[in-house]
N, C-alpha and C positions, 0 to 999 in steps of 0.2 A: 504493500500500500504506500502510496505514496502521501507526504506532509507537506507539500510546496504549497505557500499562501501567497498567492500573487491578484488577490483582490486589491483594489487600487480603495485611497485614502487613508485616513488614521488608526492605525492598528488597535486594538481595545484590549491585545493580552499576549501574550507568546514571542518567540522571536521579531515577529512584525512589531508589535508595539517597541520593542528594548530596542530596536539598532534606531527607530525610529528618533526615541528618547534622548539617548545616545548620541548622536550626529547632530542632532539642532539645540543641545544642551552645554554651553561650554566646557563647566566642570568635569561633566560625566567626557565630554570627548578627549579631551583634555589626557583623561585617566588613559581613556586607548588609544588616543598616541602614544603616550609613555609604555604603554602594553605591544603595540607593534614596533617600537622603535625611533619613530619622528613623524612630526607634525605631518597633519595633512589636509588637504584640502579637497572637501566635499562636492561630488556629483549628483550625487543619488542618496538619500531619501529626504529630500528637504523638503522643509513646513513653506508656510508662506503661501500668497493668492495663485502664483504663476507655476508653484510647482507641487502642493497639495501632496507631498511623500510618493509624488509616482518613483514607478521604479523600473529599468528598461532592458531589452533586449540589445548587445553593443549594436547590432545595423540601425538601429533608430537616429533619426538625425541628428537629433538633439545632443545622442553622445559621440555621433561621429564628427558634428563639428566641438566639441570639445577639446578629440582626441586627434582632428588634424586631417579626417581622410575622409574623401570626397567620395558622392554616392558609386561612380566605378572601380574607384580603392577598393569602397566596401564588396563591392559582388564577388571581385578577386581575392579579397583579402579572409573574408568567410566561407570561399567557395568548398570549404570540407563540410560543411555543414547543410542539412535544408533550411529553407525558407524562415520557419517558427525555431526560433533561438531561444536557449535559457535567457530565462528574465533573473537579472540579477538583484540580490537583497539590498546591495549597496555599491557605490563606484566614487571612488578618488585618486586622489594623484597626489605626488611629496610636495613639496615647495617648490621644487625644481623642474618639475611638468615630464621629469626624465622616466620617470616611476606610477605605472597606472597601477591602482589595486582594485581586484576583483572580490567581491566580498560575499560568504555568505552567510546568512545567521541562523543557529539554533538555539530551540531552546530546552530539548528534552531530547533521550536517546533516539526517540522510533520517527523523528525527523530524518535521521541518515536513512532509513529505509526507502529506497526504492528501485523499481524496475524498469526497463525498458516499454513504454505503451504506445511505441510510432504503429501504426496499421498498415499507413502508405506503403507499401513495400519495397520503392526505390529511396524513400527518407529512411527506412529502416537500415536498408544494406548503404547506404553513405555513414551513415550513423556507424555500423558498425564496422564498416572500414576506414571509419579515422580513428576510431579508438581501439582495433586492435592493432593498428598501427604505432600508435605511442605508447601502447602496452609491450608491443615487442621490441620496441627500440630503448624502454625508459625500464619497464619494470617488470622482465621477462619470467621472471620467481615468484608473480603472484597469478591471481588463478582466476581466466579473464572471463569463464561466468560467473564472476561476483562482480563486474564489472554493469554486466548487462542486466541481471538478476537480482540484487539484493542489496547495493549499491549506487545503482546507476546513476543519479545525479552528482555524487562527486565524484564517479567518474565522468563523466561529461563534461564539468569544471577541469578536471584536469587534463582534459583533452585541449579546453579552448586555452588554458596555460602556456599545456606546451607545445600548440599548433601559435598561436600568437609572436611566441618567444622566438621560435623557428622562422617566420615569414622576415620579409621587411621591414616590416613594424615594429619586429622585437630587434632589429638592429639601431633604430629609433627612441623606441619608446619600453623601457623593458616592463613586465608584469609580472605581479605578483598575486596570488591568489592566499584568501587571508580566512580562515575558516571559525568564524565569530559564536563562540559557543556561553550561553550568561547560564551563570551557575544558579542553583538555591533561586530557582523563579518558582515562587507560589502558586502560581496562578492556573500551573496544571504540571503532575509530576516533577516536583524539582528535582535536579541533578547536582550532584556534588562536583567541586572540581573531581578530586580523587576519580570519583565515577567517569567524567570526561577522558579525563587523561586513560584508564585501561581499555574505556571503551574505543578509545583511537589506536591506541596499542592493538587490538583486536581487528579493530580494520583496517589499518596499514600491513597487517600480517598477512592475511587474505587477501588482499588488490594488487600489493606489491611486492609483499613477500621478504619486509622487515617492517621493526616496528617504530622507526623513529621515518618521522612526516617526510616527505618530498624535497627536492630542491627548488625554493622559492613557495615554498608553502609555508605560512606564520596559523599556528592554532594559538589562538588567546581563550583561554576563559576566560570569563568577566564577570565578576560577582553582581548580583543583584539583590542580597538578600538585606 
């Protein structure tokens, strides 16, 4: 089953509301820069009249002029991909505009769960021809149906990583993919860090086949309690 919240406006509980919180609250953001390493400046989920915490797919224009590439960049630059793109939790960049982060947020275990549900059958087989693609080049010891299976959206995230980092773009513009997990949320099964951190242990063992995160993958827990 899948957890993805990608209803548009003001989150009212779960990861949605906390990165939400989070990103337009100084204090609190404040705290996850210091948790990611340097300051950063926000794309995605901002409050305000013009941007109402939407939250975007990278082909959309809004992020592609952001990010510098023009709508034939994009169909080149995405083309491992179909049409309907992960919609991402959150998107920023360092001070330096050098550093995009990919962001996504959890806030209970059974959010990592899910599977592959393309039907199209030519989105299917692109789908999983770029990602057993960077599974056999990146991380050939873990075990690629838990990729398509039981996993799937962060493996899909780490596909656009390291299909990104790969292209043009990533000689440009490098990315990082940043895996925003808030600990002790109330508001429906809380998670301990403790709990976070083996529960990642456990699925980096299975998708990659050790247990410490990626290259260019930041997991923060983030207390909320």
């Amino acid at each position: 089953m899948s957890y993805s919240n990608t209803s548009k406006g003001r989150g009212i509980k779960g990861s949605k509301y906390w990165i939400q919180t989070v990103v337009n609250d100084e204090g609190l953001r404040n705290k996850l820069d210091s948790m990611i390493g340097e300051p950063l400046v926000w794309i995605s989920p901002l409050a305000g009249p013009e941007n109402t915490y939407d939250e975007y797919e990278l082909k959309d224009h809004y992020v592609c002029d952001k990010i510098g590439v023009s709508y034939d960049e994009a169909q080149s630059l995405f083309s491992f991909w179909p049409k309907r793109q992960p919609q991402w939790d959150g998107l920023a960049f360092d001070i330096s505009g050098h550093t995009l982060y990919l962001v996504e947020a959890k806030a209970h275990l059974a959010e990592l769960d899910s599977k592959c549900s393309a039907s199209n059958p030519e989105s299917r087989e692109l789908i999983t021809k770029s990602m057993k693609s960077i599974h056999k080049q990146y991380f050939p010891n873990g075990n690629f149906d838990s990729w398509m299976n039981r996993y799937y959206q962060l493996a899909n995230r780490l596909t656009f990583l390291k299909k990104l980092n790969e292209s043009s773009f990533g000689n440009i513009i490098s990315v990082k993919l940043v895996l925003l997990n808030f600990s002790n949320d109330k508001g429906y099964k809380p998670t301990t860090q403790k709990e976070w951190e083996n529960h990642y242990e456990d699925v980096w063992s299975e998708m990659i086949g050790e247990k410490t995160s990626p290259d260019d993958v930041i997991v923060v827990n983030y207390d909320v309690s």
